[in-house]
C-alpha positions as YAML, in Angstrom:
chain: A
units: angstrom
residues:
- id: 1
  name: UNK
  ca: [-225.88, -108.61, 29.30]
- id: 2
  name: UNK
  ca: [-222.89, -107.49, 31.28]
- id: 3
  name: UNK
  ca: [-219.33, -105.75, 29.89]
- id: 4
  name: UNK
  ca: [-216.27, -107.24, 30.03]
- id: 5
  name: UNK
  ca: [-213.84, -106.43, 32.05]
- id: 6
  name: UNK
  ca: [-211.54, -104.54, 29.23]
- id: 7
  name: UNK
  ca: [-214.34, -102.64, 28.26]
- id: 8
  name: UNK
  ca: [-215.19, -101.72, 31.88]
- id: 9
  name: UNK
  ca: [-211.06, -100.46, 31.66]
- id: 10
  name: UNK
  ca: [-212.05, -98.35, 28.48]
- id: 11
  name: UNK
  ca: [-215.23, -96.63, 30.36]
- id: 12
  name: UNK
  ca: [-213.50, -96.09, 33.35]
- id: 13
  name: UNK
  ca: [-210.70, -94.41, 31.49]
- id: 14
  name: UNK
  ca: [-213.33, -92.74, 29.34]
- id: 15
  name: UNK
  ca: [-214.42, -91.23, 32.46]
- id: 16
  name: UNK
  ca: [-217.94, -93.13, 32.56]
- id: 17
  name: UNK
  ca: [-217.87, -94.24, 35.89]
- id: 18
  name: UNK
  ca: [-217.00, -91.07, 37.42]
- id: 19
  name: UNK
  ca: [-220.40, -89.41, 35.46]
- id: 20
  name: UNK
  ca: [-222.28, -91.92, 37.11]
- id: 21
  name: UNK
  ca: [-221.19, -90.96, 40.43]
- id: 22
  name: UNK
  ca: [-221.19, -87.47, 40.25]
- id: 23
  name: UNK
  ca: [-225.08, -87.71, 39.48]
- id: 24
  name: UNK
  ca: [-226.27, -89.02, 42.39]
- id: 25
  name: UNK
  ca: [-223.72, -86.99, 44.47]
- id: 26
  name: UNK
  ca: [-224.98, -84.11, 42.76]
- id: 27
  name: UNK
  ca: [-228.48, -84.86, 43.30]
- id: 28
  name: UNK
  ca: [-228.10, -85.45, 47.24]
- id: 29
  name: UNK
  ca: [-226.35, -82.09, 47.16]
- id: 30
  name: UNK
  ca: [-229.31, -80.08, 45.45]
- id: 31
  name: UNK
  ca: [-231.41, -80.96, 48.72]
- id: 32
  name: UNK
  ca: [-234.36, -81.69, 46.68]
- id: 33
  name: UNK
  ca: [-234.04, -79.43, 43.75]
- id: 34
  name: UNK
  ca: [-234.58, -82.11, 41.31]
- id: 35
  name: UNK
  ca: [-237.57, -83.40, 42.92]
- id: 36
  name: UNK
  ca: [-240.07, -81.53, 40.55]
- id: 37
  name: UNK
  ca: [-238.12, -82.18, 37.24]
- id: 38
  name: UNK
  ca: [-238.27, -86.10, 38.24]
- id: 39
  name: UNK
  ca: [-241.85, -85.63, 39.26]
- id: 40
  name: UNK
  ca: [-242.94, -84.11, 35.80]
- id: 41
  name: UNK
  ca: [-240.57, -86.83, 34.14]
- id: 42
  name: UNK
  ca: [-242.45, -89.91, 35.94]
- id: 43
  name: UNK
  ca: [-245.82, -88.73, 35.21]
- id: 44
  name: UNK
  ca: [-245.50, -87.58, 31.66]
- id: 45
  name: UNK
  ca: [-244.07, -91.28, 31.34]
- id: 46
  name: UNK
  ca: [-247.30, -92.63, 33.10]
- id: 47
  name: UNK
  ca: [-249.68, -90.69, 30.32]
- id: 48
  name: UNK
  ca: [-247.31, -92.97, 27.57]
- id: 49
  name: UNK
  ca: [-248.41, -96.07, 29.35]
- id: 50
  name: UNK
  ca: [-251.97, -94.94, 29.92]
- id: 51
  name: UNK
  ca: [-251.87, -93.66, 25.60]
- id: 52
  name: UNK
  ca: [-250.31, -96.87, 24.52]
- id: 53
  name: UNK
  ca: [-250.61, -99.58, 26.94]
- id: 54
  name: UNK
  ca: [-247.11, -101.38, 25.83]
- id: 55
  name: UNK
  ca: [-246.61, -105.63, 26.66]
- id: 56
  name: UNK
  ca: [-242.77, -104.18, 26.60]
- id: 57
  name: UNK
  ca: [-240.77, -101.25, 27.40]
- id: 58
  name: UNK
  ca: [-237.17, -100.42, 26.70]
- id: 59
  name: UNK
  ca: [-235.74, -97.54, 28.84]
- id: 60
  name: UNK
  ca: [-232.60, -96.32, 27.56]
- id: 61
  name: UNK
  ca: [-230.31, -93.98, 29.83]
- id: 62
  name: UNK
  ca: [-232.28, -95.81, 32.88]
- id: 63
  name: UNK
  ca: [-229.06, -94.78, 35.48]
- id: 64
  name: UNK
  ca: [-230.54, -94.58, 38.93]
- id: 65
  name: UNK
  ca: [-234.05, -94.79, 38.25]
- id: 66
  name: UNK
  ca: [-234.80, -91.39, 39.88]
- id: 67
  name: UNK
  ca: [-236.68, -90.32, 37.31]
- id: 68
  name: UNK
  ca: [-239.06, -93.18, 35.98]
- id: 69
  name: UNK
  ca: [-241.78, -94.57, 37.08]
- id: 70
  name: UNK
  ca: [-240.47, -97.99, 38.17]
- id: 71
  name: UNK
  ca: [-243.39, -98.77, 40.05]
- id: 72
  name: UNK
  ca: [-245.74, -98.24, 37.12]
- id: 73
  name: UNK
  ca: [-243.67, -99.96, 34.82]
- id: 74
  name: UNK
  ca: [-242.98, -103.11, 36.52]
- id: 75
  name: UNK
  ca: [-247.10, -103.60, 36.91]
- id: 76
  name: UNK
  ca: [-248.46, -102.17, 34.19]
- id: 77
  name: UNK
  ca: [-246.29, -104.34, 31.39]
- id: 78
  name: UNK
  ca: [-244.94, -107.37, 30.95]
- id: 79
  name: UNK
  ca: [-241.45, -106.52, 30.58]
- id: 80
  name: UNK
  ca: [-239.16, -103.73, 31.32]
- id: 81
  name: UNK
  ca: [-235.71, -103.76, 29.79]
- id: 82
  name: UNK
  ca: [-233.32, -101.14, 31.64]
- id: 83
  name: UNK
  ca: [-230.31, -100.26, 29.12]
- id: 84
  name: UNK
  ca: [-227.49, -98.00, 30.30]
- id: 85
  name: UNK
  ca: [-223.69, -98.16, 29.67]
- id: 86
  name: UNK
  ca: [-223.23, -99.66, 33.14]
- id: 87
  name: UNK
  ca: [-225.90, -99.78, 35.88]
- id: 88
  name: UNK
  ca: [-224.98, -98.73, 39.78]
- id: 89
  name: UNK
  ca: [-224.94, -101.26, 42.14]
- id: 90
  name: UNK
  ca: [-227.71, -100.31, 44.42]
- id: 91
  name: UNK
  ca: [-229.80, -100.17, 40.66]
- id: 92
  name: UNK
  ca: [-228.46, -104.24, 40.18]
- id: 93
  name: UNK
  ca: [-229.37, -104.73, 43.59]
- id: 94
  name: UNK
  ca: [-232.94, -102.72, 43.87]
- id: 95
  name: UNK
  ca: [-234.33, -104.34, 40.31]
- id: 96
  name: UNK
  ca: [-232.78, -108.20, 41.54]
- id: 97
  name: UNK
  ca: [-236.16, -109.52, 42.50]
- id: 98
  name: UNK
  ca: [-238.61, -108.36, 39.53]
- id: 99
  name: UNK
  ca: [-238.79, -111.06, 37.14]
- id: 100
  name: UNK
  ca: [-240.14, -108.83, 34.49]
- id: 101
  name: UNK
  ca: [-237.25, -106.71, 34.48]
- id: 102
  name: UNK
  ca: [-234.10, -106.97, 32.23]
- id: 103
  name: UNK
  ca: [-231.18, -105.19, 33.08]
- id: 104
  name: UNK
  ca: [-229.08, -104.60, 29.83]
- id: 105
  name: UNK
  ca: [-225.78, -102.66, 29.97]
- id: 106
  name: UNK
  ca: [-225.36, -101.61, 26.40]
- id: 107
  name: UNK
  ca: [-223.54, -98.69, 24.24]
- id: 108
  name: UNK
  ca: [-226.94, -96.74, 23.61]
- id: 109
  name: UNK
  ca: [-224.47, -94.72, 21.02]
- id: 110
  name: UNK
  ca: [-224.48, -98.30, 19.17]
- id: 111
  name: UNK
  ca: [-221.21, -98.52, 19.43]
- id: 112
  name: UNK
  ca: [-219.52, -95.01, 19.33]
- id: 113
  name: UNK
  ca: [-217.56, -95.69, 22.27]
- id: 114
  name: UNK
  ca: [-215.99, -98.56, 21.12]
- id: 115
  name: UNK
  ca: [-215.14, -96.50, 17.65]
- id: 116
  name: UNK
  ca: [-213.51, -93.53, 19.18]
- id: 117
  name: UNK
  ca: [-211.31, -95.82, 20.95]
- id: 118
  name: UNK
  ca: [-210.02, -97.31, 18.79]
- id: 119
  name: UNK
  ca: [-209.76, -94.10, 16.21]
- id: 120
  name: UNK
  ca: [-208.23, -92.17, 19.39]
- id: 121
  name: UNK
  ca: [-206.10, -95.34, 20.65]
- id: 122
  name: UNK
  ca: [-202.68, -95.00, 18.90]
- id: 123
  name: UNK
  ca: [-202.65, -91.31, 19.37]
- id: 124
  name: UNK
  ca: [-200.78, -90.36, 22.28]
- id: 125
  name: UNK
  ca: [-201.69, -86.51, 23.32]
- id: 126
  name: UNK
  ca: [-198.01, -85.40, 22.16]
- id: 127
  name: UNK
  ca: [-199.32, -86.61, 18.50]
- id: 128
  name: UNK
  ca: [-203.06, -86.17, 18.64]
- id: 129
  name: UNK
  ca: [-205.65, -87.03, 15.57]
- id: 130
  name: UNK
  ca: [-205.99, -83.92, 13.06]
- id: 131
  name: UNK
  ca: [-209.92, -85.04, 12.42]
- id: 132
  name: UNK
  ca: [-212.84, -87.35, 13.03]
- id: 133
  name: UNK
  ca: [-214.13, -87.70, 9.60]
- id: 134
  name: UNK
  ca: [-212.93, -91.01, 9.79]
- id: 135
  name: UNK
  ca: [-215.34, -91.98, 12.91]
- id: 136
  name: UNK
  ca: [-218.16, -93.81, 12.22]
- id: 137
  name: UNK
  ca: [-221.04, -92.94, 14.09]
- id: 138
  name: UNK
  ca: [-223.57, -95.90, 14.21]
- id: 139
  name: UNK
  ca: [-227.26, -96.35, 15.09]
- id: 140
  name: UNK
  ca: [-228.18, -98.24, 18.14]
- id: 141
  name: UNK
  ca: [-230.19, -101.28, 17.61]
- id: 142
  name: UNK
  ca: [-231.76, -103.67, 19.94]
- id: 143
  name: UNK
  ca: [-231.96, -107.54, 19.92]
- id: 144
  name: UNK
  ca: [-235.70, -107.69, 18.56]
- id: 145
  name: UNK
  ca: [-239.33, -105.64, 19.12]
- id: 146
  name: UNK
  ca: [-238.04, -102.87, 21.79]
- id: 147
  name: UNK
  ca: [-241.61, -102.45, 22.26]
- id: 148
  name: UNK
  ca: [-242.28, -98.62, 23.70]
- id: 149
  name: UNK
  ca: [-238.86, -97.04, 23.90]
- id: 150
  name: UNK
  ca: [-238.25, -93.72, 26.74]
- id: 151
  name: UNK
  ca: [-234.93, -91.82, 25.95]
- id: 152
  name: UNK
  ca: [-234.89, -90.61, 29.46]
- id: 153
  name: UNK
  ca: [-232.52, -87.14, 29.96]
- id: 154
  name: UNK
  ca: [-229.99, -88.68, 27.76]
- id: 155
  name: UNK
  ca: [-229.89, -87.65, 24.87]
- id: 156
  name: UNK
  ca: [-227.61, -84.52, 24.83]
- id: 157
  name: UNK
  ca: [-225.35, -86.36, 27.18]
- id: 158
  name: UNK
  ca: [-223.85, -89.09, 24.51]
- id: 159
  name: UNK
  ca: [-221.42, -86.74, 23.14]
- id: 160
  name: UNK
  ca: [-220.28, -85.40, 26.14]
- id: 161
  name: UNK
  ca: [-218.01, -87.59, 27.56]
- id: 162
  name: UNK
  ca: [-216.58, -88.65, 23.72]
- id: 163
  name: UNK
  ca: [-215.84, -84.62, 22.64]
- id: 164
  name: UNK
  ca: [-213.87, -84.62, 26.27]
- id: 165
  name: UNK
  ca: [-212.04, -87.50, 25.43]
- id: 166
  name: UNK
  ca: [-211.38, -86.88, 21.75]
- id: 167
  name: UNK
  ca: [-210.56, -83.34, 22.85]
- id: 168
  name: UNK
  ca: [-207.71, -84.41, 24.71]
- id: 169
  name: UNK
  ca: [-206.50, -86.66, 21.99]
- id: 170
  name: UNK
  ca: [-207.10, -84.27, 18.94]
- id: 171
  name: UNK
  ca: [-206.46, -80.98, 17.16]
- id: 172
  name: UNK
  ca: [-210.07, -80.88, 16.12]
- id: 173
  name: UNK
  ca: [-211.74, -77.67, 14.89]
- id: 174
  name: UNK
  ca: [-214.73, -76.64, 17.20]
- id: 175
  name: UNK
  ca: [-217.49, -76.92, 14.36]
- id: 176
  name: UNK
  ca: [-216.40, -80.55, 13.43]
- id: 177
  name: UNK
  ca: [-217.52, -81.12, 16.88]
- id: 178
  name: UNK
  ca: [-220.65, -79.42, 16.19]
- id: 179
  name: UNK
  ca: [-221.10, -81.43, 13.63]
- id: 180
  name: UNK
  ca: [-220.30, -84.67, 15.41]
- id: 181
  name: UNK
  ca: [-222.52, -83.90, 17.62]
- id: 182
  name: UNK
  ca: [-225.79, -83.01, 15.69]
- id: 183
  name: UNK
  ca: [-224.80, -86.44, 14.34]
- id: 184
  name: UNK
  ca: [-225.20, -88.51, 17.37]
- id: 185
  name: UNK
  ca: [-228.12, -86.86, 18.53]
- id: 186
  name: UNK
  ca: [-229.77, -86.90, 15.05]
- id: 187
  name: UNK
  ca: [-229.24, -90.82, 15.03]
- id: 188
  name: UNK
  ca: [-230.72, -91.42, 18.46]
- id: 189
  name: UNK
  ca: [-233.55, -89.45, 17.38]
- id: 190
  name: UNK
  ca: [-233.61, -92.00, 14.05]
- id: 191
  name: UNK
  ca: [-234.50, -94.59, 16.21]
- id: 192
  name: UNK
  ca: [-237.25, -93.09, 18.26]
- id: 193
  name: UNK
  ca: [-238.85, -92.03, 15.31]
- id: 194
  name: UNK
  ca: [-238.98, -96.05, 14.16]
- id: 195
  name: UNK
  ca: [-241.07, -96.89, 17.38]
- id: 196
  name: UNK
  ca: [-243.62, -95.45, 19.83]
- id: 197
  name: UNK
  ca: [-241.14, -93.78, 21.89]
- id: 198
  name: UNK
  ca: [-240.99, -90.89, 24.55]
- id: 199
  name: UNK
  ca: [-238.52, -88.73, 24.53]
- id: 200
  name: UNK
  ca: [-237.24, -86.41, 27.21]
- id: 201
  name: UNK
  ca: [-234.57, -84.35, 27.15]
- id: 202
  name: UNK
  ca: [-232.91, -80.35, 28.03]
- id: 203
  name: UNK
  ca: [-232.73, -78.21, 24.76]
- id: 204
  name: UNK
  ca: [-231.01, -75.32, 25.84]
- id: 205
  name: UNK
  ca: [-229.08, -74.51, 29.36]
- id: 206
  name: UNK
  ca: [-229.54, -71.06, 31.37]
- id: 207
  name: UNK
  ca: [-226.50, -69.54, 33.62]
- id: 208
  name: UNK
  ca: [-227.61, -66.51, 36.07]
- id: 209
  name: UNK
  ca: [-224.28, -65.70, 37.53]
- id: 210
  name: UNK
  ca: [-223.76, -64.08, 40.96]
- id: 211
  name: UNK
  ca: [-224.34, -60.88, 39.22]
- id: 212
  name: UNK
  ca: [-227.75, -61.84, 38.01]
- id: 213
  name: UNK
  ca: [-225.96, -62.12, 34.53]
- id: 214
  name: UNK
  ca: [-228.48, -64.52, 32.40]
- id: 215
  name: UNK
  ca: [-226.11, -66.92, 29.61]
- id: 216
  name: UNK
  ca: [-228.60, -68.73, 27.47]
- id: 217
  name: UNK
  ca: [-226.92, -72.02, 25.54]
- id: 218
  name: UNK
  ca: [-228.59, -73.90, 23.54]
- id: 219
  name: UNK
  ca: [-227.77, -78.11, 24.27]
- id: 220
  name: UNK
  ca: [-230.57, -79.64, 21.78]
- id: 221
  name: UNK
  ca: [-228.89, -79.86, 18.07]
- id: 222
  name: UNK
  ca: [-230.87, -82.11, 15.98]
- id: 223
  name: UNK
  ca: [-234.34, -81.72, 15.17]
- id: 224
  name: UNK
  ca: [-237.15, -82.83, 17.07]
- id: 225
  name: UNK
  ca: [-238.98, -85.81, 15.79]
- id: 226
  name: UNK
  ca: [-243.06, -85.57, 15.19]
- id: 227
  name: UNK
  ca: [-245.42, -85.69, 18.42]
- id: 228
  name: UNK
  ca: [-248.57, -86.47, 19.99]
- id: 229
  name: UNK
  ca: [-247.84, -84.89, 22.74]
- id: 230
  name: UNK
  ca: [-245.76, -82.15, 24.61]
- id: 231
  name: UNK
  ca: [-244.71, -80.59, 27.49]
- id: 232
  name: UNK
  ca: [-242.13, -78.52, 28.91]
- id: 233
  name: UNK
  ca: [-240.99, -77.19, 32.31]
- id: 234
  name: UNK
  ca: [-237.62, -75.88, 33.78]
- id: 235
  name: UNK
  ca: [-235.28, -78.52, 35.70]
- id: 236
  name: UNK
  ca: [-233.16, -77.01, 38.21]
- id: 237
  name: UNK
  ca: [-229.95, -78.13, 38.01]
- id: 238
  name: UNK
  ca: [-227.83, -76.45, 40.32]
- id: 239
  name: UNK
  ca: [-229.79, -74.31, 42.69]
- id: 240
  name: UNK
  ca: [-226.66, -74.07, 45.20]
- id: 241
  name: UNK
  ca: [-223.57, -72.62, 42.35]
- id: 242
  name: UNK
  ca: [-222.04, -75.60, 43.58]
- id: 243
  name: UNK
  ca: [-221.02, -76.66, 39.59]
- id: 244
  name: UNK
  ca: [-220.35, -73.09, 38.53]
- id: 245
  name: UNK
  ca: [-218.32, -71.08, 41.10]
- id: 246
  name: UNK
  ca: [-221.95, -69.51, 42.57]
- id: 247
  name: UNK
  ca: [-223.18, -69.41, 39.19]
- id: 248
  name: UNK
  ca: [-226.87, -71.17, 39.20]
- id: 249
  name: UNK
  ca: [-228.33, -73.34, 36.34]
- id: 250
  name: UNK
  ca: [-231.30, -74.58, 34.93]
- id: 251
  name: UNK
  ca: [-232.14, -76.48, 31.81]
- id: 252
  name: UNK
  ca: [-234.99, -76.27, 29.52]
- id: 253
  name: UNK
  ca: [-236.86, -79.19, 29.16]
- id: 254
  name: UNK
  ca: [-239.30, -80.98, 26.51]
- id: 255
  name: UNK
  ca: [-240.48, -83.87, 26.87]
- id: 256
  name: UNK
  ca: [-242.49, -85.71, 23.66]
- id: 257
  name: UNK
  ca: [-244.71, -88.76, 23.09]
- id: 258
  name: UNK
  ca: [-244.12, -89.66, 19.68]
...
């Protein structure tokens, strides 16, 4: 399942294509920072496997695969779907040859992008919209059993990229955004809770400036679903200041098995 090419004009516009890029630039330019957040990621994902054994597994927010455990995956089940908003090329290219592997380029919003579009569309940013209670914010749903799902680091990123956009193109108040996005997060976390899932994602982002200032905010919203298991560890981000002007930042991180 591939976009069309006028949708591919809406992401690219949305600014989806340049988020892609920017992580893996981002990632060569931490010069290995990430390497123990995407260790801890793969091998909490490899005690889900060993817990529940799954014939399937649906991965959503798969992007470059630098944190799952691909390997595992590919021999340990019979089928891996890989759903993102649009996969990199090198991704399309690296997962060609695996049979057991779907590659599914899918809203995992369920459709939010699509919605804020066309809310957003007619509004040029000389006469932008006064609200968003008129947005619709959907559930994602998959084309049968997703078997065991992994919401890999994605989960406080879906608003992102929509509250930039709308912000352009409204005079919303700040705590509608809140709202909006509790929302989206709470209905991602709706369908996790529906299958046996594992969930990983930052709750809360730390900024020590140059000073050795410490800003703590939080990025989680929505409530946590129930758990078998948990962990947590620190990610670091952005070891160099290269995002924040020599400010450095980690996120929090919990990861569940639900």
């Amino acid at each position: 399942m591939t976009q069309s090419t006028s949708y591919r004009r809406i992401l690219s516009k949305m600014g989806y294509y340049n988020y892609q890029n920017g992580l893996i630039i981002h990632h060569v330019n931490q010069e290995g920072g990430w390497e123990s957040h995407q260790e801890r990621c793969r091998s909490f994902i490899i005690k889900a496997l060993e817990l529940y054994k799954p014939e399937k597994v649906t991965v959503l927010g798969s992007g470059w695969l630098l944190d799952l455990p691909f390997a595992e995956l590919i021999e340990q089940t019979e089928k891996v779907c890989l759903v993102d908003i649009i996969h990199p090329p090198d991704v399309i290219s690296q997962t060609c040859d695996y049979k057991n592997v779907d590659l599914i380029e899918q809203d995992i919003t369920g459709g939010l992008i699509t919605e804020v579009w066309l809310k957003t569309g007619k509004h040029s940013l000389l006469k932008k919209l006064k609200s968003i209670e008129d947005i619709i914010i959907p559930e994602f749903k998959t084309d049968g059993d997703p078997g065991m799902v992994i919401s890999l680091n994605i989960l406080t990123q879906l608003e992102s990229l929509l509250i930039r956009f709308l912000k352009k193109r409204s005079k919303i108040k700040e705590e509608e955004f809140e709202l909006f996005k509790t929302e989206i997060q709470k209905k991602h976390i709706d369908f996790l809770r529906k299958h046996k899932s594992v969930l990983i994602t930052d709750y809360a982002e730390v900024i020590t400036n140059k000073s050795g200032s410490v800003k703590t905010i939080p990025t989680l919203v929505a409530d946590l679903p129930p758990y078998h298991l948990k962990e947590e560890w620190t990610w670091n981000f952005d070891q160099t200041g290269a995002d924040l002007y020599n400010s450095r930042s980690q996120f929090k991180i919990v990861a569940l098995i639900t």
